[in-house]
C-alpha positions in Angstrom: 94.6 66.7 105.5 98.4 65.4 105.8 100.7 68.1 107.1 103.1 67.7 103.7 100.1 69.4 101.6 99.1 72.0 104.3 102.9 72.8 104.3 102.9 73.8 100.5 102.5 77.2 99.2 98.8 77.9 98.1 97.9 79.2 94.6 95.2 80.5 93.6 93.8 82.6 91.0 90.6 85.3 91.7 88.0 87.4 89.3 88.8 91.3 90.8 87.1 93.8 89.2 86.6 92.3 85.9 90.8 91.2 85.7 92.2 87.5 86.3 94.8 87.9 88.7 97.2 85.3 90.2 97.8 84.9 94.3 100.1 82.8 96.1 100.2 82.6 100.0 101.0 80.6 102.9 99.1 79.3 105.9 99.5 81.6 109.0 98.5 84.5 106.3 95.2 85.6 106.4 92.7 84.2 104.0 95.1 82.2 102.2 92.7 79.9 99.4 90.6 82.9 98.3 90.3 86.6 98.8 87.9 86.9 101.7 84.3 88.6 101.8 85.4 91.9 103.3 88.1 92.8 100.9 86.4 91.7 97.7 83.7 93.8 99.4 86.4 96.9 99.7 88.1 96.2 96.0 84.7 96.3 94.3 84.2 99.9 96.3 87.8 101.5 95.8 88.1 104.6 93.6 90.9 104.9 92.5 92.0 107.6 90.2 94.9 107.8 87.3 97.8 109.1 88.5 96.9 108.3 92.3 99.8 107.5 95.1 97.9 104.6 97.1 98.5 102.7 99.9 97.3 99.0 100.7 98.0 99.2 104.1 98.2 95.6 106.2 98.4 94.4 102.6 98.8 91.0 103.7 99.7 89.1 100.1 98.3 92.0 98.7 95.4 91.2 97.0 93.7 95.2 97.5 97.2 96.6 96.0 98.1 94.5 93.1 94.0 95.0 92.4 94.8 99.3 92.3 97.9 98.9 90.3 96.2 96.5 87.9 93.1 98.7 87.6 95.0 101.9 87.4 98.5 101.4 85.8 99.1 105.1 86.2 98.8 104.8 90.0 101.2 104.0 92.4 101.1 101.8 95.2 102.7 101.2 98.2 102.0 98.1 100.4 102.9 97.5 103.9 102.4 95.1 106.6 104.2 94.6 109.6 104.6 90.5 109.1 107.9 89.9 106.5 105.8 86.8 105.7 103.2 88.2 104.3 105.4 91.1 102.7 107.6 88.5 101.2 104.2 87.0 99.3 102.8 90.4 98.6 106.4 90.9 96.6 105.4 87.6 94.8 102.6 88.0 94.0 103.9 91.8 92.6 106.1 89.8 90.1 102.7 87.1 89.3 100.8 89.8 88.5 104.1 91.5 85.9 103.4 94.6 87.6 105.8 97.6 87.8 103.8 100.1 89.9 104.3 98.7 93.2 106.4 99.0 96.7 106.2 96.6 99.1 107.3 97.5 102.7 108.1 95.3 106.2 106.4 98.2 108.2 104.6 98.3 111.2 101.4 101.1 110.0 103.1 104.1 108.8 105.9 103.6 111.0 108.6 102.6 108.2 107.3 104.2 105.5 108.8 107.0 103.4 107.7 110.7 103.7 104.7 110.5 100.8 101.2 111.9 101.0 98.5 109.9 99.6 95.5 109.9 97.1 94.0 106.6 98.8 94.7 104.5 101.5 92.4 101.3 101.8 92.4 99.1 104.6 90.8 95.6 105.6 90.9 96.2 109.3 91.2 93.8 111.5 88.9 93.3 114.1 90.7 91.8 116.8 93.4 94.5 117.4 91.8 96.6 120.1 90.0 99.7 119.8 93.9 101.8 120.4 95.3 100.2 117.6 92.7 101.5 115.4 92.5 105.0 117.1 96.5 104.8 115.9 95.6 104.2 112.4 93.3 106.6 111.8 95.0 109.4 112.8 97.8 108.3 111.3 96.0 107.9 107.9 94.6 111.1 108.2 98.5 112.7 108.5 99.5 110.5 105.6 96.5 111.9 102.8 96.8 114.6 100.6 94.1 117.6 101.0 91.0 115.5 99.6 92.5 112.1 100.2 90.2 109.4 101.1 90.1 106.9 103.4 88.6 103.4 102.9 88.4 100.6 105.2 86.1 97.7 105.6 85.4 96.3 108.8 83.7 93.3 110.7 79.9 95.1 110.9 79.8 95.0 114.6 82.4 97.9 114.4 80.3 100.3 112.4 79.2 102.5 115.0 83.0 102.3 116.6 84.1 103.3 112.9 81.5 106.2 112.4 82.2 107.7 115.8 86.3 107.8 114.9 86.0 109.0 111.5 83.7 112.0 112.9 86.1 113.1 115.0 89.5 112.5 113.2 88.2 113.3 110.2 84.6 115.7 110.6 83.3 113.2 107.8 82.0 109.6 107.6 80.3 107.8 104.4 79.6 104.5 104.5 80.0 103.3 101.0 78.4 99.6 101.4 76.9 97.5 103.7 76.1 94.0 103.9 75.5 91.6 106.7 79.2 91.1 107.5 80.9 93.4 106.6 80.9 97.4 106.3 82.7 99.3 103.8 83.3 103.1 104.8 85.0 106.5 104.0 86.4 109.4 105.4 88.3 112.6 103.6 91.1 114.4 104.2 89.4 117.9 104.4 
């Protein structure tokens, strides 16, 4: 492929829980042609209530957020990531999508991120980050959920176990929510 068409913007539009929603992104973003397994594995398994304060967090272009706010237009949704790339899409793809129950934030985790408690926070963890990182972010999710806030993440399947392990002891609970050969789709509660 010549590099003048890999250097344009990618566009794409994707079938999310029953709504037509429009993407752009960028090469160097993950999964930029499509939504990848894992997420549309996490988006089909999200609940997500009216009224709810969610996070997307490593939003990326931010297919899992603009999905919440779509579903739920009483919710609202913050989105961060800690590359402005991607935040700058996720804010583009806010506008695509015409919705108004979004903010989209250059933050590394929860580190720029204003003092809110969450309903939800959904994840597509990565799997290459080291076992530290996502220590980090679990606790760190578990200061940022209300009483009865959940957790969701989906992960690579070899992490499972790793994932089960951390969620019993940051959060006493674990439920994995769906499994398929890939990928793993789990949740914990704020208790």
């Amino acid at each position: 492929m010549a590099v003048d068409v890999l250097s344009r913007e990618v566009g794409f539009r994707a079938e999310l829980r029953g709504m037509s929603l429009t993407f752009s992104a960028t090469w160097g973003l993950f999964s930029p042609k499509a939504i990848d397994t894992g997420t549309r594995l996490l988006i089909e398994h999200l609940n997500v209530q009216e009224g709810d304060t969610c996070l997307d967090l490593g939003c990326g272009y931010g297919a899992i957020g603009i999905t919440l706010a779509k579903c739920v237009q009483t919710a609202t949704v913050y989105m961060v990531d800690k590359d402005f790339v991607a935040v700058d899409y996720a804010r583009k793809n806010v506008k695509q999508n015409r919705l108004q129950n979004c903010h989209v934030l250059l933050s590394n985790g929860f580190s720029h991120l204003p003092d809110i408690q969450f309903d939800l926070i959904a994840s597509n963890l990565p799997s290459n980050v080291g076992k530290e990182l996502l220590q980090i972010f679990l606790d760190d999710a578990k200061q940022h959920l209300k009483p009865n806030g959940q957790l969701y993440v989906v992960t690579i399947s070899g992490l499972r176990a790793f994932i089960k392990r951390n969620f019993l002891s940051t959060f006493g609970n674990y439920r994995k929510v769906k499994q398929r050969n890939t990928h793993t789709v789990t949740m914990a509660t704020r208790l």
